[in-house]
C-alpha positions as CSV (number, residue, x, y, z in Angstrom):
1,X,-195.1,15.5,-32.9
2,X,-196.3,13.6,-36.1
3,X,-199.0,11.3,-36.2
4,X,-197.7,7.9,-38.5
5,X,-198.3,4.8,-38.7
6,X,-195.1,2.6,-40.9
7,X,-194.2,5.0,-43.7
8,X,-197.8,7.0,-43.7
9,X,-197.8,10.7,-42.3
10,X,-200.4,12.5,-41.6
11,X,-200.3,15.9,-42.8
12,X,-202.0,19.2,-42.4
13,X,-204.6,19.7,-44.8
14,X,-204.3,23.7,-45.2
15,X,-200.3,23.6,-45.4
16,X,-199.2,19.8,-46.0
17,X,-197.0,20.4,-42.6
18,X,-196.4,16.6,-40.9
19,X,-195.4,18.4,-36.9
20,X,-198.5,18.7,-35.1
21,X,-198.4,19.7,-31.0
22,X,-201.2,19.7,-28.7
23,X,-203.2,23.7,-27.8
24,X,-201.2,25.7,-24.7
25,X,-202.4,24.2,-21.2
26,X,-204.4,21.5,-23.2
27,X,-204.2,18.0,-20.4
28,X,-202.7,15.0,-22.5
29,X,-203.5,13.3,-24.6
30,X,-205.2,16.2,-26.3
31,X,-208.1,15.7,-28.7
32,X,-207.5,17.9,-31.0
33,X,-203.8,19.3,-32.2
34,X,-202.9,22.7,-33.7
35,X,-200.4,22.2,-37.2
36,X,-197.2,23.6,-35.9
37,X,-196.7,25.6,-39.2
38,X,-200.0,27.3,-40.0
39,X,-201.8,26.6,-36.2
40,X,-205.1,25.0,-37.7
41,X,-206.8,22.6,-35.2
42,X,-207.4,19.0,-36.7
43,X,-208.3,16.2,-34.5
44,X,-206.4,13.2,-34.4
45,X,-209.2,11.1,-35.2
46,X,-209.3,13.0,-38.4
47,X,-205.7,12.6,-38.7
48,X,-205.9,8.9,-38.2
49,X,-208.8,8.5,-40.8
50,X,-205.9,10.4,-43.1
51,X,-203.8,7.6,-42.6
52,X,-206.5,4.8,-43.2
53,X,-207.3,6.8,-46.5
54,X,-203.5,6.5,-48.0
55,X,-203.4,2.9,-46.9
56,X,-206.9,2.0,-48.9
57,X,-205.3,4.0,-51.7
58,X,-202.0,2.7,-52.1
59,X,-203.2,-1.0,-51.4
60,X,-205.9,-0.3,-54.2
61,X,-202.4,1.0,-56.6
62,X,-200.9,-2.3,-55.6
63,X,-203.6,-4.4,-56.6
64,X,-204.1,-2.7,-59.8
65,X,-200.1,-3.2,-60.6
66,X,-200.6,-6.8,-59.7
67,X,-203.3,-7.7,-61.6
68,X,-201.8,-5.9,-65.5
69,X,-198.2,-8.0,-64.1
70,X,-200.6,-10.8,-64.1
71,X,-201.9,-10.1,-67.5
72,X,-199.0,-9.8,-69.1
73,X,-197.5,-12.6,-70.9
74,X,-194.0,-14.3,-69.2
75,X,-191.1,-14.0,-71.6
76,X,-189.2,-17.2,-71.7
């Protein structure tokens, strides 16, 4: 499974996998997810806070690009 939200992944932080499933016998929803790749456990409140991170960060970009398009003189 991979935990998104729009066109933000969350990833593994040990192998940069995006499929995550939930531990053997584990009752749904699980708590914590094992990356299918490498098997490290990660929450999903931790992989949620992942995807709140890039969205600070590339709204932060955005604004930055905005405000030097605004600087910039028009060419007429």
């Amino acid at each position: 499974m991979r935990i998104c939200v729009g066109h933000i992944t969350a990833h593994c932080c040990k192998c940069g996998c995006e499929d995550f499933q939930p531990p053997a016998g584990e009752s749904t929803p699980a708590h914590e997810l094992l990356c299918f790749n490498c098997g490290a456990r990660v929450g999903r409140r931790a992989l949620l806070a992942q995807i709140a991170d890039e969205t600070v960060k590339r709204a932060q970009a955005f604004i930055e690009l905005s405000k030097m398009a605004r600087r910039q003189p028009r060419k007429r």
